[in-house]
C-alpha positions in Angstrom: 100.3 106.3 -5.4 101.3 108.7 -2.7 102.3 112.0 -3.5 105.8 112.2 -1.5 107.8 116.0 -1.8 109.9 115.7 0.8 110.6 113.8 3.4 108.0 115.1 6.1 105.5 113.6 3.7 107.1 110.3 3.4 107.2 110.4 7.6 103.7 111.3 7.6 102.5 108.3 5.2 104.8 106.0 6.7 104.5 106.6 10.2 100.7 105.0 10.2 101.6 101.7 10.3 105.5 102.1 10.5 106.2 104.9 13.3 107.6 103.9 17.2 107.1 106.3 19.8 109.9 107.7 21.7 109.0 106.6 25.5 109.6 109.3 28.3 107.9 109.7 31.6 107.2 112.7 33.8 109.6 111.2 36.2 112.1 110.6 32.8 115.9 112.5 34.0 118.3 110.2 31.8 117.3 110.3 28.1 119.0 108.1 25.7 119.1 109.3 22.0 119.2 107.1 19.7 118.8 106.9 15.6 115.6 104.9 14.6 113.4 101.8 15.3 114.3 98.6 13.3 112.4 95.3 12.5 112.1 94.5 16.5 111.4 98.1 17.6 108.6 98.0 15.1 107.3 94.5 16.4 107.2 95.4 19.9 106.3 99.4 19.6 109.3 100.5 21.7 112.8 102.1 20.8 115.8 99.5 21.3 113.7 96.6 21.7 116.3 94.3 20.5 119.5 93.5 20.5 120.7 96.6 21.3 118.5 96.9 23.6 119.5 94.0 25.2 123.4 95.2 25.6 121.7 98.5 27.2 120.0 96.2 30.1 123.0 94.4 30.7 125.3 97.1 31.4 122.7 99.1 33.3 121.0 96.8 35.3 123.6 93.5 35.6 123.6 90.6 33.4 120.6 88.6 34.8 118.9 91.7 32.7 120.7 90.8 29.6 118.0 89.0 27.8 115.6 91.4 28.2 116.1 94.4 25.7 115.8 97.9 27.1 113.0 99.2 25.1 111.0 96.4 26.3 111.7 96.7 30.1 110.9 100.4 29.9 107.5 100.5 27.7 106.4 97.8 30.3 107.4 99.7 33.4 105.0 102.6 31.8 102.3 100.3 30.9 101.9 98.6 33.8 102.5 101.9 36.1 105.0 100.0 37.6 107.2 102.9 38.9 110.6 100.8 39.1 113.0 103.6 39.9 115.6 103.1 37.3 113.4 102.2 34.9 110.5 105.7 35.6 114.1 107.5 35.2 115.0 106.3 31.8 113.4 108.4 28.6 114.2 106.7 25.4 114.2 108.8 22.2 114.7 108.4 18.6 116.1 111.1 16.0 113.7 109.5 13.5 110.8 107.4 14.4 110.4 105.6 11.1 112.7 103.2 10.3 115.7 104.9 8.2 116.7 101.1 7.1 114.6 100.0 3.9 115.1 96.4 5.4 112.2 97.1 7.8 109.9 97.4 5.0 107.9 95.4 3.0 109.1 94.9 -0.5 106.4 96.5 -2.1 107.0 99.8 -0.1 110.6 100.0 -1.1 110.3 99.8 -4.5 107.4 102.4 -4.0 110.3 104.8 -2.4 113.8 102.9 -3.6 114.9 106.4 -3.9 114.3 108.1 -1.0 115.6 104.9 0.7 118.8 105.2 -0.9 118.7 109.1 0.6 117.7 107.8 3.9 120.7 105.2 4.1 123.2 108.1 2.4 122.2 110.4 5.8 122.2 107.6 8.3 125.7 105.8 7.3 127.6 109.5 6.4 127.6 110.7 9.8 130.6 113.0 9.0 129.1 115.3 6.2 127.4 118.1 8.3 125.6 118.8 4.7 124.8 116.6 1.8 124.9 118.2 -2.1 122.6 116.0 -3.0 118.8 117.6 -2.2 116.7 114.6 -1.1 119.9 113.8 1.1 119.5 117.6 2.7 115.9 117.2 3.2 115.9 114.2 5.1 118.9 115.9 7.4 117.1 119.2 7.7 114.0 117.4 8.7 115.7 115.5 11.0 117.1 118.0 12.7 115.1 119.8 13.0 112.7 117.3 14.5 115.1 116.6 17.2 115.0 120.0 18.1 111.5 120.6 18.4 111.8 117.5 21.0 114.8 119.2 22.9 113.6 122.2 22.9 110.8 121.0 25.0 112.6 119.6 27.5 114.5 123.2 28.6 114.5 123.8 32.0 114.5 120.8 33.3 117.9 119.0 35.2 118.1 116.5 32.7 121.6 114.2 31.7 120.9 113.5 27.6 123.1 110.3 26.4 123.1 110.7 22.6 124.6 107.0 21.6 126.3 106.2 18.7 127.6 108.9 15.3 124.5 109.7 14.2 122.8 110.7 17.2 125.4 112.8 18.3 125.6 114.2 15.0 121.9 115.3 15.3 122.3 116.1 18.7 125.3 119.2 17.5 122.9 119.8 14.5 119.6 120.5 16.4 121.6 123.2 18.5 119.5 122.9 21.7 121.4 123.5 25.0 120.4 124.3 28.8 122.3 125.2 32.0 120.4 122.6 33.7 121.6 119.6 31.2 124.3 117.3 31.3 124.9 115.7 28.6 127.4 112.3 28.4 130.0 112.4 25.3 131.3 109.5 23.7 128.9 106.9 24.6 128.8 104.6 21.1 125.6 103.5 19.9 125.0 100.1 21.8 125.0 97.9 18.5 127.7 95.0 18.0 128.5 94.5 21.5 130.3 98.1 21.3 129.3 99.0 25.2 131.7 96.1 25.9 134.9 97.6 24.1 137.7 98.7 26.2 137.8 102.4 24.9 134.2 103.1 25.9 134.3 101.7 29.2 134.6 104.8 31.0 131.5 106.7 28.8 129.8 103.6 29.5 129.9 103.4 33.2 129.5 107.4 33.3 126.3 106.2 32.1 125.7 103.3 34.5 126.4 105.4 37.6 123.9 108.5 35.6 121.0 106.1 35.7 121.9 104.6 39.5 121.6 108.2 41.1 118.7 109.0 39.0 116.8 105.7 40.5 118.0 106.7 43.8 116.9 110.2 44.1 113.7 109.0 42.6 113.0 106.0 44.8 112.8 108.2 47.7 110.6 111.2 45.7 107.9 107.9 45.0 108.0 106.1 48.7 106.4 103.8 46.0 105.9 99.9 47.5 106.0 98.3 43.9 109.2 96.2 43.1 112.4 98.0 43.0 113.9 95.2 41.0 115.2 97.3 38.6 
């Protein structure tokens, strides 16, 4: 069995077969954070690759975008070199690139680590405790955040507008402590599960967002003169 300390040795054993990049280009300006992948992120290699992802695309990019899941659209774009404006402009980015959700396991690996999955679920559904008592709990958030801000901290300098969706990112967001003169950064955007990006009370965040991604695509349609499709 696996010798597992602390959680950055659990990431490092799980992340082999379970891990899902965060996707950001050079030409990357509106970076989402998110929490983790799930059982389609980890199918398809790509943060918010399902339905979540799917909410994203329809608000961003009109509903004739609605079946196809953010994550997707954007690991594509980058594949194929594409260089769709809106698209190039999005960076997608997870707090934790493992799956926090012991349902995106096989069984046999979470009865292996029931109990650090049971830490891992404490963290990600307790998004108002700024510390936990218990210390696999702390670990996990330490690591976390301090993960996150190794990320951020990489990204100072450049005018960049940072959309931390949902509690938990913008929990870790506050907790990694990172900040720039050339960042905006879009408050109150909900994390797009359950439909939330439709609810009344986040329609403002949500089209902060909308319009954030539309100037992005324009200023960098005309930085690439590129002739691909602009569909998106």
């Amino acid at each position: 069995m696996d010798l597992v300390n602390t959680f950055a040795d659990l990431v490092d054993i799980l992340s082999k077969d379970y891990g899902v990049p965060d996707i950001v280009l050079e030409t990357s300006t509106v970076l989402f954070i998110l929490e983790s992948p799930h059982i389609q992120e980890l199918k398809h290699g790509a943060p918010v690759a399902g339905s979540s992802g799917a909410t994203m695309s329809r608000h961003i990019f009109g509903p004739e975008y609605g079946h196809l899941p953010l994550g997707r659209m954007v690991k594509k774009n980058a594949e194929m070199g594409a260089k769709r404006p809106r698209l190039s402009a999005i960076g997608l980015i997870n707090v934790c690139n493992i799956p926090l959700q012991q349902a995106a396991y096989p069984r046999d690996i979470q009865a292996r680590y029931a109990d650090w999955f049971k830490a891992m679920n404490a963290v990600r559904t307790q998004n108002q405790k700024m510390s936990f008592a218990d210390p696999l709990e702390q670990d996990i958030q330490s690591y976390l955040a301090m993960h996150l801000r190794k990320k951020l901290q990489s990204y100072r300098g450049q005018s960049l507008t940072f959309v931390p969706c949902g509690r938990f990112a913008q929990k870790f967001f506050a907790l990694a402590d990172v900040d720039d003169e050339k960042w905006t950064v879009i408050d109150g955007v909900p994390h797009p599960s359950y439909n939330s990006w439709d609810r009344a009370q986040y329609a403002r965040a949500v089209e902060r967002v909308v319009e954030a991604v539309g100037r992005a695509g324009a200023d960098l349609a005309v930085a690439l003169e590129s002739n691909g499709p602009r569909g998106a």
